[in-house]
N, C-alpha and C positions, 0 to 999 in steps of 0.2 A: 074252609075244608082242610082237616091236617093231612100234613105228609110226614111218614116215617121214614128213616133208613131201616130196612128191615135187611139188606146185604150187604158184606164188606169182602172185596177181593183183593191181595194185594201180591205182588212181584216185586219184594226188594230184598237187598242185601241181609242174608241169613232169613229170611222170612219170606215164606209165598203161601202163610194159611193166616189166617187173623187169628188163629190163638197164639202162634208165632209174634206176631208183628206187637199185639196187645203186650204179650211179656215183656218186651224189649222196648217199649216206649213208657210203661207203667213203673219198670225200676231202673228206664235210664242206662241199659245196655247197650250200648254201641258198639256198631256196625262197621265203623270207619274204620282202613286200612291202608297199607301202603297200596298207591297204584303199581299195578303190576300189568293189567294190558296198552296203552297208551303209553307213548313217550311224552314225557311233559316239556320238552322242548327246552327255551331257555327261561322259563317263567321261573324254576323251582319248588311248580307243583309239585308234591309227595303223595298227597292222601287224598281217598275220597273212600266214597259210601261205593264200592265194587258190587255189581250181580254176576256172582260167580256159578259155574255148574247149571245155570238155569236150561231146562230142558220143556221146550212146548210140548212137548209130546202127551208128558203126563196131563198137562189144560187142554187142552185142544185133539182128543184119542181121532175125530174124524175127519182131521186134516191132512191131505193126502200127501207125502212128500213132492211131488211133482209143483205142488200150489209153495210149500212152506218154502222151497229151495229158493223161490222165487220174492219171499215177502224179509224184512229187514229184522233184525233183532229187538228192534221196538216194538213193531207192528207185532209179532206172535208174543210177547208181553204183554203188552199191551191188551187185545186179544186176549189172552190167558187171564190177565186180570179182571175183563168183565166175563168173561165163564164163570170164575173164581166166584165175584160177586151174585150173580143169579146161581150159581149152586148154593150160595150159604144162604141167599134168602129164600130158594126155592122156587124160586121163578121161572121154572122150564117153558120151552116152548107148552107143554100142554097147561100152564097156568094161567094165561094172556094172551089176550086175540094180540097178534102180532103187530097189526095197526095202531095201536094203543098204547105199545111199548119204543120212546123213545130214548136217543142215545146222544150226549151232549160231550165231546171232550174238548181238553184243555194242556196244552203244549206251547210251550215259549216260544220255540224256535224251530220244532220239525225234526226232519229226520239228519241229523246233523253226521251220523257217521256216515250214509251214502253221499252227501255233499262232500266229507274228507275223502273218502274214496276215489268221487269222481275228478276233485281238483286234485289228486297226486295223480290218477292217472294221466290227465288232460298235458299239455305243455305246460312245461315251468320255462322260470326266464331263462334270458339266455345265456346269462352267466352261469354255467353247470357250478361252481362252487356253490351260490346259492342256491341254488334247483335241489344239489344234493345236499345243502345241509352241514352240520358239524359233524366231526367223526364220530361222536356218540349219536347220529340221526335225529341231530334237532331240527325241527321246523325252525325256520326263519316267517314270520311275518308282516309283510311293508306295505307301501300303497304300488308296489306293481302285484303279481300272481302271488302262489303260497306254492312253495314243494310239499312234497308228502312227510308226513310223518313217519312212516313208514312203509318202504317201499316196495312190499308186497303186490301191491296192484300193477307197479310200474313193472316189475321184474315179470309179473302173469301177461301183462302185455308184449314185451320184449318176447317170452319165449313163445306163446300163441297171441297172436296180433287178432285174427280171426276170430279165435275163442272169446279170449277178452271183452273186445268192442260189445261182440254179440252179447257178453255176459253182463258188461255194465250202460250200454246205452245201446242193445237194438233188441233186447227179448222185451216181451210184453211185460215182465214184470219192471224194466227199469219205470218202466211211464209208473206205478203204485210206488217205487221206491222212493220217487223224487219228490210225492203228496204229500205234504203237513198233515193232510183230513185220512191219508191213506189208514191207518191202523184203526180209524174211530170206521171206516166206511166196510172195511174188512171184518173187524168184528160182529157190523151191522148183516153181512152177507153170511159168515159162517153162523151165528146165533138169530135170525130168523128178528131180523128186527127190523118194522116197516114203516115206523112213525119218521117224529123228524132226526137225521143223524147231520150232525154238525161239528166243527174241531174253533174253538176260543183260542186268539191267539192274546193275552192279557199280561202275557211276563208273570208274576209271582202272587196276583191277583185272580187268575183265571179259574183255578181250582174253585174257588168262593162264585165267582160267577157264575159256571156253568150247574152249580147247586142250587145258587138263586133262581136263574132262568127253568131248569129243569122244576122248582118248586111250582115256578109259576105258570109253567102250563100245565101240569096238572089241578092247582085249583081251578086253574080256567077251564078246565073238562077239555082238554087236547090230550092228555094221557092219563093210562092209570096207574102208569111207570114211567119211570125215566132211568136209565142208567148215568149217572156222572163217572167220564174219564180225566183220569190226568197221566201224562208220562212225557219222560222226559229220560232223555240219554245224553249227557253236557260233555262226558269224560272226552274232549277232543284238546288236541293244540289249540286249534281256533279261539276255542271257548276260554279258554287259559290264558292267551294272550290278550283276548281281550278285556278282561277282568283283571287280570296283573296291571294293565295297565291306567287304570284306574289308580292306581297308586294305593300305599301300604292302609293295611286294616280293613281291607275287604276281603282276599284269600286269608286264611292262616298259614304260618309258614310251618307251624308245629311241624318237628319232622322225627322226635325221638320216640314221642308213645302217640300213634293216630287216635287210639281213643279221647285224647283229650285236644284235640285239634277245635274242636268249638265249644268255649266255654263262654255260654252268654251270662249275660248280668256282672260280671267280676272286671276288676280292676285292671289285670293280662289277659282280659279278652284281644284278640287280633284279629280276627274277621270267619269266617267261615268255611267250608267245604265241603266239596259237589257229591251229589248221591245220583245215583242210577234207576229207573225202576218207572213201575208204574202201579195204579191203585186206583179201585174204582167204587163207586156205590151203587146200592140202589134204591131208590127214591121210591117209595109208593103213597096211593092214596088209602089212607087210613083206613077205611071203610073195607076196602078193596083187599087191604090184607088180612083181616081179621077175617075175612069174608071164606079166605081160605087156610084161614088157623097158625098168621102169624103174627109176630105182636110187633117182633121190632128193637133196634138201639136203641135210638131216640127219636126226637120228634124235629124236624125241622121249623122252627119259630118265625124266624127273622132273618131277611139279609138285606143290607146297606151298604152300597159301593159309592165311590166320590170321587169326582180327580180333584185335586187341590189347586191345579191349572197355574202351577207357580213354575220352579226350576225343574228338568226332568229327573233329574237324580237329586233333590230335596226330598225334607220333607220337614211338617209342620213340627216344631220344636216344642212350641210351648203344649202340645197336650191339648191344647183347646179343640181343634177338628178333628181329633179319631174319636175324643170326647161324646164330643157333637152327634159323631155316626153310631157309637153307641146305645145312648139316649135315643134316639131316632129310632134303631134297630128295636129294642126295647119296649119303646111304645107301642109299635108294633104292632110285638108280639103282647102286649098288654102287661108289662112287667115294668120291673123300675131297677135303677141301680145297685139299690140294698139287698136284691133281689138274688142277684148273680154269686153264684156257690166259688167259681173259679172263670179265671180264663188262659186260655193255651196260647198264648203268644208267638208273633213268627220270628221273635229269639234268633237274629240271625249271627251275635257277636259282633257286630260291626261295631263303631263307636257311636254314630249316630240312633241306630233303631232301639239299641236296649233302654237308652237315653228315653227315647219319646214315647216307648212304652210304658215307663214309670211316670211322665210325666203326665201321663192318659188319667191314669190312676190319681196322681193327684188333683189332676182337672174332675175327674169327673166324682172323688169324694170328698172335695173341699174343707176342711173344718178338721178330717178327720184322721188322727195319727196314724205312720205309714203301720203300726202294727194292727190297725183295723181294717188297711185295704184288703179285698180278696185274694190268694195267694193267682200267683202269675206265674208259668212254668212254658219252658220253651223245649220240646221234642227236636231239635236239630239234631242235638250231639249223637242221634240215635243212629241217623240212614244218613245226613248230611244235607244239603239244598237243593230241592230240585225244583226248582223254578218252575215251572209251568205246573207241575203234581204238587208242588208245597201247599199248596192250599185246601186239597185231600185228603194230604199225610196231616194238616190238624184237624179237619175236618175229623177222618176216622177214628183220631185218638180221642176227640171230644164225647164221640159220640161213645165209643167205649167205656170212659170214662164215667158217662150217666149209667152204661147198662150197667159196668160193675161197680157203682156208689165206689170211686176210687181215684187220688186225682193224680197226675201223671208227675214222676219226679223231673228235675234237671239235672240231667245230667253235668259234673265235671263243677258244680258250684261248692259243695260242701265243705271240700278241703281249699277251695283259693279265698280271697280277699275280694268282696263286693265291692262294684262302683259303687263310691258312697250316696250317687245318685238311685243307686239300684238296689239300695242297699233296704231291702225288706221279703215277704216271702214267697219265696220261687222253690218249695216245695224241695229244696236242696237235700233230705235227707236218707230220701227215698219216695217209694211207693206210700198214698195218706190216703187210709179209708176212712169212710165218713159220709156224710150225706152229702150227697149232691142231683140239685135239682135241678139247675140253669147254670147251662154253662154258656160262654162266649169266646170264638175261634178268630185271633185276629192277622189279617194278610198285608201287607204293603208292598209295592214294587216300583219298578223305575217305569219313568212316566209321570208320576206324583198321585198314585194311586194308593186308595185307602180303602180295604174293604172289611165287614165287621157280619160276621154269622152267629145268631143267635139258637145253639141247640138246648131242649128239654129233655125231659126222662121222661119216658113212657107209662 
């Protein structure tokens, strides 16, 4: 049974329409900016992919403010994003018995600014030096409590104790603010959606997952939709320290021009940085759209996940096991290697992934010089990493990518110096039209997970 994406919704930085988002991933536009709401504490974050000015209002016109006041800046993104997506595929409530229409998302970590919130307002140690921080209101983070980053919540407490409390732990909405599943289960309730609704917690894998899953019960006649979410909101202290310390080459420290803060495949790559946002699709069964006169991105083919069950933060070096899930994926879908037009890489700049993504490539075309492999291009430098939704944000570019016969550039390669392991085509010079038939979307996370999506053209 095929399934299409026939919707794509998306809530990120400079982009909340998918003609938006398509421009800006197609020539390699980036997003990335100085942080400006978050204090980045003592890590020497700078930059991230900002959602700036975003307004639910315009997504969500019959959401009353009494509910919105109450729900997280994820959750009405989030929200907005699959509105987004069933308006562009046309999916209204009067197009779908509502039992029929399930909703699958996928978030790394949850609602991470109401957990900043609550632990600045809660007690810090007892040392008020550390509770408050450096004079510039850095977070400290250790194995006792965290102060706040910003003491907004603690000073609202100080001046109404009452108000406060009531505002962050005794109104009915703190119980939804504090749910990982909250934003997948709230959009399920404002958009009339009665099937199965569920939140994937997968790290950088998950997006690829819940398009797998969402594929497969629709062939299995459980839906004749699915909506796929991901979001993710990381821009915290928390998130920052814990990632810094992981040590150098996983943040970038770029701090002079943010646009060029992630440049994968090159020889100064330095690691990555965090994007905001959320993004959704929708999944239909083929039949079922054409049924009501629509066609669709692309086709959903193939998906193959693996843990590699080695180190949690590894990952397979020689190219041989994403190889593997490839071929696999492939088979599938009934295709073969030679087959694949392009594939969108999850390009995150680190030293390790760009690495084992070329050597995918040469695992899996063996014989054959790196100027015949398919070209490989990584959409990071665009919106930045969003963990939990990265697997979305290539998702929707792949699929784009078939519907405009157009393969997505990299950003930030052109003008620097290739790892000379990397050193072949990643589409560095822009937007490449051309035929494309079968493309391949690939995710890794920590954990020692491998996942591999194979999308078609319609």
């Amino acid at each position: 049974m095929a399934v299409v994406v026939t919707g794509i919704g998306v809530v990120l930085p400079g982009a909340t329409h998918v003609n938006e988002f398509w421009q800006d991933v197609r020539d390699g536009n980036s997003r990335l900016g100085f942080l400006t709401r978050c204090t980045p504490g003592r890590t020497g974050v700078r930059v991230a992919g900002e959602l700036r000015d975003f307004d639910h209002r315009k997504f969500l016109p019959e959401l009353s403010e009494k509910f919105a006041s109450r729900y997280t800046r994820d959750a009405l993104a989030a929200m907005s994003a699959v509105e987004e997506a069933r308006r562009d595929a046309g999916l209204g409530t009067g197009e779908i018995d509502p039992r029929r229409l399930s909703l699958l998302a996928s978030s790394s970590r949850g609602p991470l600014a109401w957990i900043g919130e609550v632990l600045s307002a809660g007690e810090g140690p007892a040392d008020d030096s550390v509770r408050d921080g450096a004079a510039d209101g850095s977070v400290r983070v250790g194995p006792g409590r965290v102060g706040p980053a910003d003491r907004s919540v603690r000073d609202e407490l100080a001046a109404d104790p009452a108000g406060a409390q009531e505002r962050y732990f005794g109104d009915s909405g703190a119980m939804l603010r504090g749910m990982p599943g909250a934003p997948a289960t709230l959009s399920a309730i404002y958009g009339d959606i009665r099937g199965l609704v569920t939140t994937l917690s997968s790290a950088c894998v998950g997006g690829h997952h819940a398009i797998g899953i969402g594929a497969d019960l629709i062939r299995a006649g459980s839906a004749d939709a699915v909506v796929v979410l991901g979001y993710e909101f990381p821009l915290t202290p928390l998130v920052f320290e814990s990632f810094t310390a992981m040590g150098s080459g996983v943040l970038s420290a770029e701090s002079a021009d943010p646009r060029r803060a992630i440049r994968p495949y090159t020889r100064d790559r330095e690691g990555f940085a965090f994007g905001e946002g959320a993004v959704a699709l929708c999944l239909e069964r083929e039949d079922h759209a054409r049924a009501r006169g629509a066609t669709g991105y692309a086709r959903v083919l193939a998906h193959r996940a693996l843990n590699e069950a080695t180190h949690p933060f590894g990952m397979d070096m020689s190219g041989e096991v994403t190889a593997s899930a490839v071929r696999e994926a492939l088979d599938d879908a009934g295709r073969a290697p030679a087959d694949v037009d392009w594939f969108c890489g999850h390009g995150t700049a680190t030293p390790k992934n760009d690495v084992a993504e070329s050597r995918m490539l040469g695992a899996l075309y063996p014989g054959l010089p790196r100027s015949a492999w398919p070209p490989l291009s990584s959409v990071k430098p665009v919106h930045g990493h969003l963990l939990g939704a990265t697997g979305l944000v290539n998702a929707a570019a792949t699929a784009l990518a078939l519907h405009h016969q157009c393969l997505c550039a990299t950003a930030n390669y052109a003008d620097a110096e290739p790892d000379p392991e990397c050193d072949h085509d990643h589409v560095g010079e822009g937007a490449r039209p051309g035929r494309v038939d079968l493309a391949v979307s690939l995710a890794f996370a920590i954990g020692s997970q491998t996942s591999v999506l194979a999308l078609g053209a319609v």
